[in-house]
C-alpha positions in Angstrom: 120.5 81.2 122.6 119.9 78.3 120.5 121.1 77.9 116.9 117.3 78.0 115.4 116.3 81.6 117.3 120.0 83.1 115.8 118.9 81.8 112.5 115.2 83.2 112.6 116.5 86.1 114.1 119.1 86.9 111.2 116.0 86.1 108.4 113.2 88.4 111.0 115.6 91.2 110.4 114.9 91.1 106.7 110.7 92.4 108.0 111.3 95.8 107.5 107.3 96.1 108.2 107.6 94.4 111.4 111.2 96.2 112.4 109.3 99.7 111.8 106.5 98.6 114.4 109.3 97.9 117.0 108.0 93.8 116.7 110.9 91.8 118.5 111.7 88.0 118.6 112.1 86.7 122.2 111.7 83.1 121.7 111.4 80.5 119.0 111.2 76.7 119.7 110.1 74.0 116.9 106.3 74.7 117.7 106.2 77.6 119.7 107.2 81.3 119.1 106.7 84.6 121.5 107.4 88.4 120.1 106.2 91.4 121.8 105.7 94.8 120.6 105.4 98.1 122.1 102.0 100.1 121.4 102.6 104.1 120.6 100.7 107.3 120.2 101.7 106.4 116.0 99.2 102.9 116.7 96.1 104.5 117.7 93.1 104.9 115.7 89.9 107.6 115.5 89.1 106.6 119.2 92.4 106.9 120.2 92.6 103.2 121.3 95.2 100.8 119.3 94.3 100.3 116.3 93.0 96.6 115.2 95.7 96.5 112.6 98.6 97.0 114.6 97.3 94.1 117.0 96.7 92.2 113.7 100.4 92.9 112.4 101.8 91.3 116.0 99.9 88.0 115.4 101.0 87.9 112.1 104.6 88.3 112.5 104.4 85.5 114.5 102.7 83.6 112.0 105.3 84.5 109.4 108.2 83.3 111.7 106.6 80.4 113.2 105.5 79.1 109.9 109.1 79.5 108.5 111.1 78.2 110.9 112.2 75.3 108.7 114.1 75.4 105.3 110.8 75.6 103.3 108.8 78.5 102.4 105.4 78.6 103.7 102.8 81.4 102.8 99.2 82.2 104.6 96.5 80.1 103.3 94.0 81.8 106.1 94.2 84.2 109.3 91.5 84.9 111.5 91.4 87.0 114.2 89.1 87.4 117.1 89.8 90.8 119.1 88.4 90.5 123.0 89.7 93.4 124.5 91.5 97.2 123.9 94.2 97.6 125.7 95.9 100.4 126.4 97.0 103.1 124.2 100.5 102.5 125.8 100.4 98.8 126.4 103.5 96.6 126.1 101.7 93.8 124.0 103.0 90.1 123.3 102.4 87.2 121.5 102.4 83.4 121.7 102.0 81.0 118.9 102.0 77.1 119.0 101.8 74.6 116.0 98.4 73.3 116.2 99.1 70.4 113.2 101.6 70.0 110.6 101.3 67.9 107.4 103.8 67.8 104.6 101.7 70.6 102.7 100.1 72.9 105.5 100.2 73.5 108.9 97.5 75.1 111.7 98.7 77.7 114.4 97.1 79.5 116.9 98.2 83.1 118.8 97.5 84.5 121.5 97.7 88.1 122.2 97.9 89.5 125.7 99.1 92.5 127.9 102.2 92.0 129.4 101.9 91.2 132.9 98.8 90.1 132.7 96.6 87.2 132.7 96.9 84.8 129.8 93.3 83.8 130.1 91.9 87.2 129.1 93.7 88.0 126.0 93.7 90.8 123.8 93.1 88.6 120.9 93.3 85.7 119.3 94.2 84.4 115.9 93.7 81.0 114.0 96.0 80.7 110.8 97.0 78.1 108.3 100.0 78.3 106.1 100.7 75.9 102.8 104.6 74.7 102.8 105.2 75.4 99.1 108.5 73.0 98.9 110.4 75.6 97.6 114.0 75.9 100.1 114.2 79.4 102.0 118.1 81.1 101.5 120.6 78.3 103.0 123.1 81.1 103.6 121.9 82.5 106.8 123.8 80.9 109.0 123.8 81.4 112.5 
């Protein structure tokens, strides 16, 4: 396990949002990120489908640990989200992000949201975000 996934790891713990949805890290890289989360009968909506917001809260997890994978805080300028399908009530869903651009200031990302074990092409969703790097150093004492 590399030393950047044991430090994002150590910092992801902090999400007590993201922990109480069962979100788990699986792979960070520089540009590239993948979580999954298991859906639940506590995730469904009126329809009893999974609720947009739970898919929503996957992406953006990603976001949040993609985007600070450095020693700078970054914060979301913009999200959208595009759902395509509705999986299963019971679906094991995951997500994978890539940096799209980075400047000094901001940086674009793009997630994809899909069934696990099954075809990347037709995802779940997908979600566009931008994130400002406000210069200001994330905690230095999380080591790995």
């Amino acid at each position: 396990m590399t030393e950047q996934l044991v430090i994002a790891r150590k910092r992801f713990a902090k999400d007590r949002f993201a922990a109480a949805l069962g979100i788990t890290l699986d792979q960070l890289t520089d540009t590239t990120v993948t979580m999954h989360m298991q859906l639940g009968e506590n995730m469904v909506n009126w329809f009893d489908r999974p609720h947009g917001g739970a898919v929503y809260c996957l992406a953006d997890a990603a976001f949040s640990v993609l985007a600070n994978n450095g020693e700078t805080l970054a914060v979301a300028l913009e999200c959208s989200i595009t759902y395509h399908a509705s999986p299963p009530s019971d679906a094991l869903l995951v997500v994978e992000g890539e940096t799209l651009s980075a400047t000094r200031k901001t940086a674009a990302y793009l997630f994809k949201v899909y069934m696990e074990n099954a075809e990347r092409d037709a995802p779940v969703a997908t979600m566009k975000s931008v994130a400002y790097r406000t210069g200001t150093p994330i905690d230095s004492t999380v080591k790995p």
